[in-house]
C-alpha positions in Angstrom: -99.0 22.2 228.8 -95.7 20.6 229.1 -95.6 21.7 232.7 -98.9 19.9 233.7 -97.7 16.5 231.9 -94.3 16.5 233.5 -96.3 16.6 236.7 -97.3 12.8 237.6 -99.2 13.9 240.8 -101.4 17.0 239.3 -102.0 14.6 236.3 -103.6 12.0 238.4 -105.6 14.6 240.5 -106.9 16.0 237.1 -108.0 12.4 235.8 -109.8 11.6 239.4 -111.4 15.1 239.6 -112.3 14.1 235.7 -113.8 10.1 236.8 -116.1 12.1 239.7 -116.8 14.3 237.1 -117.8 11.3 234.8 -119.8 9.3 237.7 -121.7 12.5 238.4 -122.5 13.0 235.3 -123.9 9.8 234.5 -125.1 8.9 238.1 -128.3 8.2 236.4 -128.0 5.7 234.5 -124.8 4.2 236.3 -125.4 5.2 240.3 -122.6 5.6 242.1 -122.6 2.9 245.0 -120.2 1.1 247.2 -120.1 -1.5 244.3 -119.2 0.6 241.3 -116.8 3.0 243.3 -114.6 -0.3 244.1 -114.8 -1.7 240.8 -113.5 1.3 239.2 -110.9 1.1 242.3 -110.3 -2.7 241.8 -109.7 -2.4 238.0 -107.6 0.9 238.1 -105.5 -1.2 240.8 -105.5 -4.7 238.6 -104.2 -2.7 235.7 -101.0 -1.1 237.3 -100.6 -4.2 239.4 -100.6 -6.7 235.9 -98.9 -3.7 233.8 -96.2 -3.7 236.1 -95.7 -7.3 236.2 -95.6 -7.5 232.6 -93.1 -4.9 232.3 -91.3 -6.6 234.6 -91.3 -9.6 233.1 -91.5 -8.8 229.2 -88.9 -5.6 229.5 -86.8 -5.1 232.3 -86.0 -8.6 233.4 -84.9 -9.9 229.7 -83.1 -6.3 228.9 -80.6 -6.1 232.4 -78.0 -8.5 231.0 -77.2 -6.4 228.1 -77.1 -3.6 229.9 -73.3 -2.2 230.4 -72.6 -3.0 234.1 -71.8 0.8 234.8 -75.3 2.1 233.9 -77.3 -1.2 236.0 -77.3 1.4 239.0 -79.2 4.0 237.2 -81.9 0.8 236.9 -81.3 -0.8 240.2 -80.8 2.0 242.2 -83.9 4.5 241.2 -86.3 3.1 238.8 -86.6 -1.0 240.3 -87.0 0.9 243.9 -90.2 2.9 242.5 -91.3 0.1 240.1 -91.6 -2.7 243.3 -93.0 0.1 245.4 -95.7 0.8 243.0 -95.9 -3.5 241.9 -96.3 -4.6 245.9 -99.1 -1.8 246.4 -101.0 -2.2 243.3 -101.1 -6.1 244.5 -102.2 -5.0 248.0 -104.9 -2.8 246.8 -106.2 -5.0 244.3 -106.7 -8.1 246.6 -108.4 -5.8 249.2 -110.5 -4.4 246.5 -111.8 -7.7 245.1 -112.2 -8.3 248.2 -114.6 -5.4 249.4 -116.5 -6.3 246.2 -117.1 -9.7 246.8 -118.1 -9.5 250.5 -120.2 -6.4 249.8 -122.1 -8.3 246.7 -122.7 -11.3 249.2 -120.7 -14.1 247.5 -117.4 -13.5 248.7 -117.9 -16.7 251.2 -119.2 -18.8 248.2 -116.5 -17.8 246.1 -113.7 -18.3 248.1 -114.7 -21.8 249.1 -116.0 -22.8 245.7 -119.6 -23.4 247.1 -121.4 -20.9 244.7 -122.7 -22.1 241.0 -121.2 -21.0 237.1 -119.5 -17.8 237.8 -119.3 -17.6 241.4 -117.0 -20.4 241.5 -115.5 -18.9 238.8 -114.3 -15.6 240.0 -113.4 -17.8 243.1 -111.2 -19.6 240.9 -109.7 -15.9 240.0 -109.7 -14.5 243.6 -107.5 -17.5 244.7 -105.2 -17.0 241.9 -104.9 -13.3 242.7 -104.1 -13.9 246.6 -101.6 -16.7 245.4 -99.6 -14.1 242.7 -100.0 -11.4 245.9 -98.6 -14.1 248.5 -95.8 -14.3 245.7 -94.9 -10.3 245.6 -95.1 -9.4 249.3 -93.5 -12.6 250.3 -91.2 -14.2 248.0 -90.6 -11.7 245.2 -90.3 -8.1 247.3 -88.0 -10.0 250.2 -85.6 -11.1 247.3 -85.3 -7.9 245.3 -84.6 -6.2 249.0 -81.6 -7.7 248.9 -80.9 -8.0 244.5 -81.3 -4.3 245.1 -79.2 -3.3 248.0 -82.0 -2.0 250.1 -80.9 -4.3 252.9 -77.9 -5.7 253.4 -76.7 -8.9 252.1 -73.8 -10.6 250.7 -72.9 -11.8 247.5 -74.5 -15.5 248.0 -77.1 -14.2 249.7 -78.3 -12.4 246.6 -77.0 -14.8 244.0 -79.4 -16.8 245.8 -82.1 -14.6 245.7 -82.2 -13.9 242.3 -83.5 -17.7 240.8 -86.5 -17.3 243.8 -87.4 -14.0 242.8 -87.5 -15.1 239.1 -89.4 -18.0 239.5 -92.1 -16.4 241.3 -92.3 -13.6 238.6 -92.6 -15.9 236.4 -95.6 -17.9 238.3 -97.2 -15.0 238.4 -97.1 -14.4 234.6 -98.1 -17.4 234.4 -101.3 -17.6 236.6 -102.3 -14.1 235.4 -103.5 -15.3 232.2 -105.8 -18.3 233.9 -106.7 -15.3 236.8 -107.7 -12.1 233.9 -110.2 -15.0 232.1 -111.7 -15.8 235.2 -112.5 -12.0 236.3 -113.3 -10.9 232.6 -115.1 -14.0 231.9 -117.0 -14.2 235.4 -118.1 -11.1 235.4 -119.1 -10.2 231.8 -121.4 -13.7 231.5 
C-alpha cells in the first residue's frame, strides 16, 4: 500500500479511472456531456490553481525568512520550481476551462461583456477576475520568480527588484480570489 501512495502519477490515474468510473455509473441521472466533463475539469483545475496560491501566500512566502539561509536552496531550488510549474498551469487550464464552459453554454459573449442579466453578469464579473489573477501568474509573477529562483540569469538588483513585483501580484491575487470564488460559487449555485 505504501508503494501505490508514494506514487503521485499511479495515484492520480487510480482517482481518474475511479471519476469515469463514478460518471458511468451515475450517467443516468447526471449524463456525461461536454458541459459536466469541463466542469469537473474546471473545478479540479480552480482547486490546485487557488490551493497553490494560498500555499503560496499563507505558508511559503511568510515561512522563507526564518529559514536558515543554508537550507533556502532545498526550497528554491526543487520544491518553488515544481510548485510555479504546477501554479502557472493550473491558471492556464482553469481560464481555458471556464472558458470552454461558458462558450459551449452560450453566454460566454454576455458574460464577458457584462450584457447578460443576475448571474450571467455575475460569473462575468468572476471570469474577468480569473483572466486578471492569470495575466498576473504568467506575466508578472512567473517572469519574477525566473529570475528570484535562478532559472534564468540575473543579477543581484535584478532580482532584489523582482521580488516586491512578484509579491505584490501574489498578493492581488489573494486578494481578488475571494471577490472571484463568490462570484463562481454564487453564480452558479443561484
Amino acid at each position: 500500500m505504501a508503494k501505490f501512495f508514494g506514487n503521485l502519477h499511479l495515484v492520480l490515474v487510480v482517482g481518474l479511472v475511479a471519476a469515469i468510473a463514478v460518471m458511468v455509473g451515475y450517467g443516468a441521472s447526471a449524463p456525461v456531456d461536454t458541459n459536466s466533463v469541463f466542469r469537473w475539469l474546471h473545478a479540479f483545475f480552480g482547486i490546485l490553481w487557488i490551493g497553490l496560491l494560498y500555499y503560496l501566500n499563507f505558508v511559503q512566502v511568510p515561512t522563507m525568512p526564518k529559514i536558515p539561509a543554508e537550507q533556502k536552496g532545498a526550497i528554491t531550488g526543487h520544491i518553488a520550481p515544481k510548485v510555479f510549474f504546477f501554479f502557472r498551469y493550473a491558471a492556464l487550464l482553469t481560464v481555458v476551462t471556464g472558458l470552454v464552459i461558458a462558450f459551449v453554454n452560450g453566454y460566454g459573449h454576455q458574460a464577458l461583456s457584462f450584457s447578460g442579466e443576475g448571474n450571467v453578469n455575475m460569473i462575468g464579473l468572476g471570469m474577468w477576475l480569473a483572466l486578471i489573477m492569470a495575466f498576473n501568474v504568467w506575466f508578472i509573477i512567473w517572469p519574477a520568480q525566473k529570475k528570484i529562483l535562478g532559472i534564468v540569469e540575473a543579477s543581484a538588483e535584478e532580482k532584489a527588484a523582482a521580488a516586491p513585483r512578484a509579491l505584490a501580484a501574489s498578493r492581488t491575487n489573494l486578494l481578488l480570489s475571494l471577490p472571484m470564488l463568490y462570484c463562481m460559487v454564487s453564480a452558479n449555485l443561484g
